[in-house]
C-alpha positions as CSV (number, residue, x, y, z in Angstrom):
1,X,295.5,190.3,268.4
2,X,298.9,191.3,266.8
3,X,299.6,194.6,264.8
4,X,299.7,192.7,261.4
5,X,295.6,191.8,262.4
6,X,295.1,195.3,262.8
7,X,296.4,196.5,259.4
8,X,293.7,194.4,257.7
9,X,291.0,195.3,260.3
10,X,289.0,197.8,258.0
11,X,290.5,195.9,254.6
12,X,288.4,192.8,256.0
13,X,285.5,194.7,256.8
14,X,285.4,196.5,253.3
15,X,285.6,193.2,251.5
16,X,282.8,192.2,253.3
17,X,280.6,194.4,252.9
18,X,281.2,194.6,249.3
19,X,280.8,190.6,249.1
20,X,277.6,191.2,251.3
21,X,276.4,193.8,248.8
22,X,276.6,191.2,246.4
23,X,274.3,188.9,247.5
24,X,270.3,188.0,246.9
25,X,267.8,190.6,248.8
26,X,270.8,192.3,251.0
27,X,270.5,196.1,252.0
28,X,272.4,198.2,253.8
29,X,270.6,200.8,255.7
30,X,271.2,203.6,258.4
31,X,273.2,206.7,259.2
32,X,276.2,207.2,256.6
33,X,275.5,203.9,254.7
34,X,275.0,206.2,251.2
35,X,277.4,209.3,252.1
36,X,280.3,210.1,254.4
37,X,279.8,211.0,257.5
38,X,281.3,208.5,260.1
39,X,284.5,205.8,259.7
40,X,282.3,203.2,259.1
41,X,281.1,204.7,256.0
42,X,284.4,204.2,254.3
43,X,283.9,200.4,254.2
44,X,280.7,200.9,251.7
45,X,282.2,203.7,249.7
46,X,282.2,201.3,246.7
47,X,278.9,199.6,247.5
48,X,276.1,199.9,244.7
49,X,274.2,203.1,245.9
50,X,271.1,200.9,244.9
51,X,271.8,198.4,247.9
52,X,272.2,201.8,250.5
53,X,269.7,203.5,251.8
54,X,269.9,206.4,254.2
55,X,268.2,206.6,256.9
56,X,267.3,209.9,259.3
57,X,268.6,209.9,262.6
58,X,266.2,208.3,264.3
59,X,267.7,205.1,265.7
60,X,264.5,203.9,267.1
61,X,262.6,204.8,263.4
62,X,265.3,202.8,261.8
63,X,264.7,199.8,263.5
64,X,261.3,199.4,263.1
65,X,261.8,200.2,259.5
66,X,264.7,197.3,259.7
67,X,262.3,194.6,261.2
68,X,259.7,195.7,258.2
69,X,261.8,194.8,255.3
70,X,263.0,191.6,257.0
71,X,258.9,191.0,257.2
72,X,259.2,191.4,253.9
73,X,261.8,189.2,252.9
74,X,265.0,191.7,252.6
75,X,267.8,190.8,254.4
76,X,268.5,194.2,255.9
77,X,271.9,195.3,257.2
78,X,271.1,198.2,259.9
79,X,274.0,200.3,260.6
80,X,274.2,202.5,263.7
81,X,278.0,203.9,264.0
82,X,277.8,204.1,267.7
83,X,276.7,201.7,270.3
84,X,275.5,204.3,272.8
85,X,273.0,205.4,270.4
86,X,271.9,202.0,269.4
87,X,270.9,202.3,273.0
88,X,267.7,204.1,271.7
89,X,266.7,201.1,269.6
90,X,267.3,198.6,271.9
91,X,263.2,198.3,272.9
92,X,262.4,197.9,269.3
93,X,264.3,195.5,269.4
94,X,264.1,193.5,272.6
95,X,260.8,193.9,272.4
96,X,259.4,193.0,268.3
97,X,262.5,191.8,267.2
98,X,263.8,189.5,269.5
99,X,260.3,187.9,270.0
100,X,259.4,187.7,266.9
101,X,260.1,183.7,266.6
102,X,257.8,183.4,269.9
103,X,254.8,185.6,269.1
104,X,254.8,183.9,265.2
105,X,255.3,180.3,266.7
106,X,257.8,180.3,264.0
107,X,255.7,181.5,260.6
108,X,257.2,185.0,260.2
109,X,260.9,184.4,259.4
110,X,262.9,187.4,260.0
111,X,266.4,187.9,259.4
112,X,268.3,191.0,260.9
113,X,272.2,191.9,260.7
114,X,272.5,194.9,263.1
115,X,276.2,196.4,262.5
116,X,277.4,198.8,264.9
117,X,280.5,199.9,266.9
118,X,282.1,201.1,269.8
119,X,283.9,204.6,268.5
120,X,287.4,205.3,268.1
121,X,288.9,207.3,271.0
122,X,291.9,208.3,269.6
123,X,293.8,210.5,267.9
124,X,291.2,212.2,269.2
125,X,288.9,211.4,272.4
126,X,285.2,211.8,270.9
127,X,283.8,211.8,274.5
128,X,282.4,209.0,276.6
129,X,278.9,209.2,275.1
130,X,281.1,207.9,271.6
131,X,283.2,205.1,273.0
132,X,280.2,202.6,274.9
133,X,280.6,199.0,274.6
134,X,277.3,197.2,275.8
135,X,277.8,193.9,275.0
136,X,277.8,192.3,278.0
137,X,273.9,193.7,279.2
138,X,273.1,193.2,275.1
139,X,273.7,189.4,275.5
140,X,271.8,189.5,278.7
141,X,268.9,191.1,277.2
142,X,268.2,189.5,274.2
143,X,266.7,185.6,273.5
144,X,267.1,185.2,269.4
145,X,269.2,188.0,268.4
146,X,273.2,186.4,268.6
147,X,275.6,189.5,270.0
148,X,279.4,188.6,268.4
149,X,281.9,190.7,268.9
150,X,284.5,191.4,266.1
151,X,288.4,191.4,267.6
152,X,290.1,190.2,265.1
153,X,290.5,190.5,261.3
154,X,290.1,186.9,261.3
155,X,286.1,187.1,262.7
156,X,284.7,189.3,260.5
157,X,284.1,187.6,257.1
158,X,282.8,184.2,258.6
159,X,280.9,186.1,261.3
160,X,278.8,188.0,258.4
161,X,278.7,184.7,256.7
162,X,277.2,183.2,259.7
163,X,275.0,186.2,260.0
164,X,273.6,185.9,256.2
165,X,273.1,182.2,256.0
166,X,272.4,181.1,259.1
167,X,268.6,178.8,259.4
168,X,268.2,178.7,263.2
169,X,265.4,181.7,262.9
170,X,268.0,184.2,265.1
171,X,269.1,187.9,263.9
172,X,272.7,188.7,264.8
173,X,273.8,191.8,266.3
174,X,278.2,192.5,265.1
175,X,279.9,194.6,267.0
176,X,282.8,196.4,265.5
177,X,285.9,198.1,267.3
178,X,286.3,201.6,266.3
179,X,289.9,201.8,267.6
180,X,291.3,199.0,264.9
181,X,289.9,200.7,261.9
182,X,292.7,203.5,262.3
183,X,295.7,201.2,261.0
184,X,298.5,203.8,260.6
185,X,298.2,204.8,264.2
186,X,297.8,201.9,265.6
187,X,300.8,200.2,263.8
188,X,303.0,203.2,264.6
189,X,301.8,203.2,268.5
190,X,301.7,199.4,268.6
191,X,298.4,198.9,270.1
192,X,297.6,195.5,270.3
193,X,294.0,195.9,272.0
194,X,290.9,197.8,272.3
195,X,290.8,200.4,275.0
196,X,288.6,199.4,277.7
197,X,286.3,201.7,279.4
């Protein structure tokens, strides 16, 4: 990943989720989806308030509420800024969402984009409980829901693309890197990857 990927990192998210707002039976739903609050809010700031809904923090709450609109035909986009506390919806959804396809045979199509990120750790260190990427045990852990990871600018609009209209009956879990949403210094450090922890 060079610099000049970096600088368009958040521009390429922004579009997306403004393209994704755009579309048939999409909504975006978590913590900070309607209001500021974390970095990731910034790319919905001109989203239709109609299409966000905000949601309490209760990780676990918010994915069963997720995995009821996709019952009911939304295509929800469930936002948790931080993977660590995605942590406390992961048996929601290893559990109803990921075997959804088996205990239906099939009949109840759901489809789920889970957005979430590992958290910036600089200018300023937000400590370790901030900064968790788990997408290594995630992949292990799950049978239907696809975990992609986002590392360039390049990924992100075809992997929400991918996410939206794909038919093979899976959700998709996008993880985000916290560190390339801060352009200016990144570019003026030259940071060419995400910190690993």
């Amino acid at each position: 990943m060079t610099t000049s990927t970096q600088l368009k990192y958040f521009d390429e998210l922004k579009r997306t989720m403004e393209w994704l707002a755009q579309q048939p039976k999409v909504m975006f739903v978590g913590q900070t989806v309607a209001g500021p609050g974390t970095f990731m809010f910034q790319t919905l700031r001109d989203c239709p308030k109609e299409r966000c809904l905000e949601m309490p923090i209760n990780e676990s709450f918010q994915m069963q509420f997720t995995i009821g609109l996709a019952l009911a035909g939304v295509v929800p986009v469930s936002v948790y800024p931080r993977q660590n506390f995605l942590l406390l919806a992961t048996g929601d959804m290893a559990n109803m969402l990921d075997k959804i396809p088996m205990i239906s045979g099939g009949k109840w199509p759901v489809k789920v984009i889970i957005r979430v990120a590992t958290g910036p750790d600089a200018p300023v260190h937000p400590g370790h409980q901030h900064i968790g990427n788990h997408a290594k045990a995630l992949r292990e852990l799950f049978s239907w829901i696809e975990v992609v990871e986002l590392n360039s600018a390049e990924e992100i609009f075809p992997a929400y693309v991918n996410a939206l209209t794909r038919t093979d009956g899976k959700s998709t879990l996008v993880i985000e890197h916290g560190n390339f949403y801060n352009e200016e210094y990144y570019a003026k450090r030259m940071i060419t990857t995400p910190s690993q922890h």
